[in-house]
TORMIPA-979327 format. One line per 4 residues: their letters; for each residue x, y, z negated of C-alpha. Coordinates in Angstrom, 1 decimal, padded with zeros to 4 digits. Each point is the difference from the previous one (the first is absolute). Last residue first. Layout:
<rs>
A) X:Y:Z ~ ...
</rs>
This chain:
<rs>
XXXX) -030.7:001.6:015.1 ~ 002.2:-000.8:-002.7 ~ 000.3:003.1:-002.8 ~ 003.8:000.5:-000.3
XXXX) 000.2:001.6:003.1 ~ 003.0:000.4:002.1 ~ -000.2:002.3:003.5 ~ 002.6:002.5:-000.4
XXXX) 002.5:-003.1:-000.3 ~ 002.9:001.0:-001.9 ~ -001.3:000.6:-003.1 ~ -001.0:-003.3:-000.2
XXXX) -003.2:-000.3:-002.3 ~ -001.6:-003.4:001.2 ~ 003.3:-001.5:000.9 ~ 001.1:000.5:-003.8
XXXX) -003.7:-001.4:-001.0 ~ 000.7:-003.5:001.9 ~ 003.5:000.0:-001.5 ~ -001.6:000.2:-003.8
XXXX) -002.3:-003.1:001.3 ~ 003.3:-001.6:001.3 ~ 002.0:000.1:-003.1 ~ 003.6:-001.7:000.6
XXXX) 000.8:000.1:003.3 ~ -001.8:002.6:001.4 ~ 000.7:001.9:-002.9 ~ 003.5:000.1:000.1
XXXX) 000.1:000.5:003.6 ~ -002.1:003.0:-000.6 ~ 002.2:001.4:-002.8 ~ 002.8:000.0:002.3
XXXX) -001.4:001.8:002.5 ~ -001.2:002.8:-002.4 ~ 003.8:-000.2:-001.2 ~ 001.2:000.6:003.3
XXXX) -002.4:002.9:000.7 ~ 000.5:001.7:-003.3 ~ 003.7:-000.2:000.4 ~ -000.3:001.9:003.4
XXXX) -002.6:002.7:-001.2 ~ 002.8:000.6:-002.6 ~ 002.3:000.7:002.2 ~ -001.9:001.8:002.4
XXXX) -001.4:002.5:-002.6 ~ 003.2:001.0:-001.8 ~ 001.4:000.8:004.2 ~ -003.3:001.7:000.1
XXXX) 000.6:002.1:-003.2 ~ 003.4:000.7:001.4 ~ -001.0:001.5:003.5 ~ -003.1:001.7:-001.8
XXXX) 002.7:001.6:-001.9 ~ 002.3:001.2:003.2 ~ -003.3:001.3:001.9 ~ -001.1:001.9:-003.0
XXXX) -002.8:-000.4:-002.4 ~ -003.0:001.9:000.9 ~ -002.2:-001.9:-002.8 ~ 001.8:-001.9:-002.3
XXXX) -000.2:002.2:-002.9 ~ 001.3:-000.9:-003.3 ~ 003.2:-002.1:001.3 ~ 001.2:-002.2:-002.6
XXXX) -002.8:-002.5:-000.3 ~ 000.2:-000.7:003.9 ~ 003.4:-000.8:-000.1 ~ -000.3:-002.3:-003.4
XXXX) -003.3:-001.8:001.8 ~ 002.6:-000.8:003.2 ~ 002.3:-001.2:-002.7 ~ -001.7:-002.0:-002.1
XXXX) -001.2:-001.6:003.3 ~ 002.8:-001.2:000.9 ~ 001.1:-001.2:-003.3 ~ -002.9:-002.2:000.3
XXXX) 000.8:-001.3:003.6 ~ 003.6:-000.8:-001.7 ~ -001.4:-001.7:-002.7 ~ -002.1:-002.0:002.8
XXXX) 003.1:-001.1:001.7 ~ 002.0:-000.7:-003.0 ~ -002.6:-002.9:-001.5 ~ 001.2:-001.8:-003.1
XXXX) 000.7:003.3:-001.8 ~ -003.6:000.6:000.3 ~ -000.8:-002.2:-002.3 ~ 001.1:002.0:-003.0
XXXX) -003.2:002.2:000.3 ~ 001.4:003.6:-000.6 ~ 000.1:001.2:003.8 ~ -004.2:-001.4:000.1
XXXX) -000.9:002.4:-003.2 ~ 001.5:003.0:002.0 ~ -001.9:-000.4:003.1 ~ -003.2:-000.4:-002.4
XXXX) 001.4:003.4:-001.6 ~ 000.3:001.9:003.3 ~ -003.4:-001.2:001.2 ~ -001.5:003.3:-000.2
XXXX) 003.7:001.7:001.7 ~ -000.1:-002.1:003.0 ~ -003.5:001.0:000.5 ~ 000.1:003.7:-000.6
XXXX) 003.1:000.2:002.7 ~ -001.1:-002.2:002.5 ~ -003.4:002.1:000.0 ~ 002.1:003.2:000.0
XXXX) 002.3:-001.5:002.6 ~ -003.1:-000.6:002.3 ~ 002.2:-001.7:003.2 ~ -001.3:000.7:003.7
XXXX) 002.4:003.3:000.1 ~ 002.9:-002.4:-000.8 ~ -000.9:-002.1:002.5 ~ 001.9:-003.4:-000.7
XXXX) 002.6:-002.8:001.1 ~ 000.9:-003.4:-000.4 ~ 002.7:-001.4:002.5 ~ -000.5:-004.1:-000.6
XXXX) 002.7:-001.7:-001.1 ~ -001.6:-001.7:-003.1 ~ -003.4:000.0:001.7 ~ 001.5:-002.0:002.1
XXXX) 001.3:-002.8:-001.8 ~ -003.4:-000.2:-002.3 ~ -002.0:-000.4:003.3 ~ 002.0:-002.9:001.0
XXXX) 000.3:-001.3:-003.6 ~ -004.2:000.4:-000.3 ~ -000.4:-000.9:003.6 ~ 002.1:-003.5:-000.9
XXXX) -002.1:-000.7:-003.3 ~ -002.8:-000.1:001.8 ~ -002.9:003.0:000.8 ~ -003.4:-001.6:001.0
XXXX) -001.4:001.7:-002.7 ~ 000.7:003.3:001.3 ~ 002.6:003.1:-000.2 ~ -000.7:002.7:002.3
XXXX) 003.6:001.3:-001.8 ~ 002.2:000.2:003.6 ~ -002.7:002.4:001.6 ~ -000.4:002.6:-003.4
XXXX) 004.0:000.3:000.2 ~ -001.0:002.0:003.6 ~ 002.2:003.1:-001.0 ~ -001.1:003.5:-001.2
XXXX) -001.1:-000.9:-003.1 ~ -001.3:003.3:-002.3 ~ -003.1:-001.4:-000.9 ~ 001.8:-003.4:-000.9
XXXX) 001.8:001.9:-003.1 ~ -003.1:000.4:-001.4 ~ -001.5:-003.4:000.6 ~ 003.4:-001.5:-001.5
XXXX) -000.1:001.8:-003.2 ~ -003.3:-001.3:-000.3 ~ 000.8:-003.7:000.7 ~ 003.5:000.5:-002.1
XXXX) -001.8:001.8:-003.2 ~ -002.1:-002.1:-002.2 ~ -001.6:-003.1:002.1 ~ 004.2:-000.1:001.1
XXXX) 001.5:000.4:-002.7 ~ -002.0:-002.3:-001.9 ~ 000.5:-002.5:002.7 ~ 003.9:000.4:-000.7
XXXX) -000.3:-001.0:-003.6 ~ -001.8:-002.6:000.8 ~ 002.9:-001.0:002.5 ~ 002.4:000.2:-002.6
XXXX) -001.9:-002.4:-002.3 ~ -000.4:-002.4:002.7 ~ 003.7:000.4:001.0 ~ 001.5:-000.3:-003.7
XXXX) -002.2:-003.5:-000.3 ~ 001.2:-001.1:003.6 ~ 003.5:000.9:-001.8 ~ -000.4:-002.2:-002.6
XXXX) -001.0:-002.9:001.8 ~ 002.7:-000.1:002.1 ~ 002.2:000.6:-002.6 ~ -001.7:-002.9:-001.5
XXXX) 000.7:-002.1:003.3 ~ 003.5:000.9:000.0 ~ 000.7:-000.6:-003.7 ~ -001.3:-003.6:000.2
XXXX) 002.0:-000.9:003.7 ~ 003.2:001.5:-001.0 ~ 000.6:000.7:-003.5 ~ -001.7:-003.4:-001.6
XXXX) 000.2:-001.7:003.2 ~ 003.7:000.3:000.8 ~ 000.6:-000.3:-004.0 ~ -001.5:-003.3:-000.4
XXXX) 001.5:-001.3:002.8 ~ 003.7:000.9:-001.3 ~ -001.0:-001.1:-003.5 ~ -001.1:-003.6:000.9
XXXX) 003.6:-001.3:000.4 ~ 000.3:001.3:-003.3 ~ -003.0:-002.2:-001.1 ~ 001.9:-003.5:001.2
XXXX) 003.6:001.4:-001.3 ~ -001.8:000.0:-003.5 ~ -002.1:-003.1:000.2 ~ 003.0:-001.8:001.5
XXXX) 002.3:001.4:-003.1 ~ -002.7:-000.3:-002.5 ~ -000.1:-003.7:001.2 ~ 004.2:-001.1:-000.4
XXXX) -000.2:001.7:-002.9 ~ -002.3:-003.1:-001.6 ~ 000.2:000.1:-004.0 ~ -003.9:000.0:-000.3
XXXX) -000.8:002.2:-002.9 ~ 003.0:001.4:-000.5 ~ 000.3:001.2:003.7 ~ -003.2:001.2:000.1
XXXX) 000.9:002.0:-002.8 ~ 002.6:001.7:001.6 ~ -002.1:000.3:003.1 ~ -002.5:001.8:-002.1
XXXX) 003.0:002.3:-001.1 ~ 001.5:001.1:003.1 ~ -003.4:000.8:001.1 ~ -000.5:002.4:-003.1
XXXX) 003.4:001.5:000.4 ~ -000.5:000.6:003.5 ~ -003.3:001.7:-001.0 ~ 001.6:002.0:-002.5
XXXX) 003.0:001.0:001.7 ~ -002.0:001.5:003.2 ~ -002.9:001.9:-002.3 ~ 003.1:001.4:-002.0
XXXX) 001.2:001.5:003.6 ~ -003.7:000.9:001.0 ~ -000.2:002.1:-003.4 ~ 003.2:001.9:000.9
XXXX) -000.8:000.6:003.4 ~ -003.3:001.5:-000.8 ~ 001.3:001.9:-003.1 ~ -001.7:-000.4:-003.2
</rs>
């Protein structure tokens, strides 16, 4: 049956049925002067009762629903990241050429306000990289072995909740779709390294944002996975899971 069909019968019958119990309240005790008051009384009600049925309910199971949709998003994202975004970022890192590694020290005694702060920057910051420093065969072979895992993340419907990490994804896609086409990247010329690095940068940016991201997400939410995170940061030369 069609939806608005079946809610229109729904509508009739249950005004029908309530038109019917007052008809036999009526009969019963003979006193319209009550189902009137009763009546006007629970219709005053309605108004209420719809300001916190669709305003105030709804709202706080939205709210609900989508701290659901971002704890399953953000597992998503850490599988991204233990799979391919840390290492994709330690390659790319060899090939930095700008002091990002200073700005990502990141601590424990890092707030809420360095994280925004930091997050701010890092969004206009002027990334750049050494061509010459960057192992394109090594990008190359690694993109392409965790093509299907890359793959299996574009198909998960939750995605669709989060643009800005879809759009790191499709970054990537397409540096590993440059790479794939050319056979030999050794000797490339000028012009072509030019456009690889431009591929590079843009996906090196997303990855940096989203690693941030990530972080906060962590931090306040599972400290014990944060405490490994700041361990392992790529950024910092220095970081050792194993505690001294």
């Amino acid at each position: 049956m069609d939806e608005k069909k079946f809610i229109s019968i729904l509508a009739v019958l249950l005004i029908f049925t309530s038109m019917i119990v007052y008809s036999i309240h009526f009969i019963i005790f003979g006193d319209a002067e009550h189902i009137l008051s009763y009546f006007l009384l629970h219709l005053a009600f309605v108004p209420i009762e719809v300001l916190l049925v669709t305003i105030v309910i709804e709202r706080i199971l939205d709210y609900k629903e989508k701290n659901e949709k971002l704890k399953k998003l953000n597992m998503v994202v850490g599988c991204f990241f233990n799979n391919v975004g840390e290492k994709l970022l330690e390659i790319i890192l060899e090939g930095d050429v700008g002091n990002i590694r200073d700005y990502l020290k990141i601590s424990n005694d890092w707030d809420d306000k360095k994280y925004k702060e930091t997050k701010k920057l890092l969004k206009n910051f002027n990334y750049n990289i050494d061509m010459e420093k960057i192992d394109l065969n090594k990008l190359k072979n690694f993109l392409e072995k965790n093509k299907e895992f890359l793959l299996r993340l574009m198909e998960n419907p939750v995605l669709l909740e989060h643009e800005e990490f879809t759009e790191l994804l499709m970054a990537v896609f397409h540096l590993t779709d440059e790479l794939h086409r050319r056979e030999n990247l050794n000797n490339l010329p000028k012009s072509d390294l030019e456009h690889l690095k431009n591929d590079i940068i843009r996906a090196y940016k997303l990855l940096v944002i989203q690693w941030l991201n990530y972080l906060i997400h962590l931090k306040n939410n599972y400290p014990y996975l944060y405490s490994v995170y700041l361990r392992t940061n790529p950024f910092n030369k220095k970081s050792a899971v194993v505690y001294d």
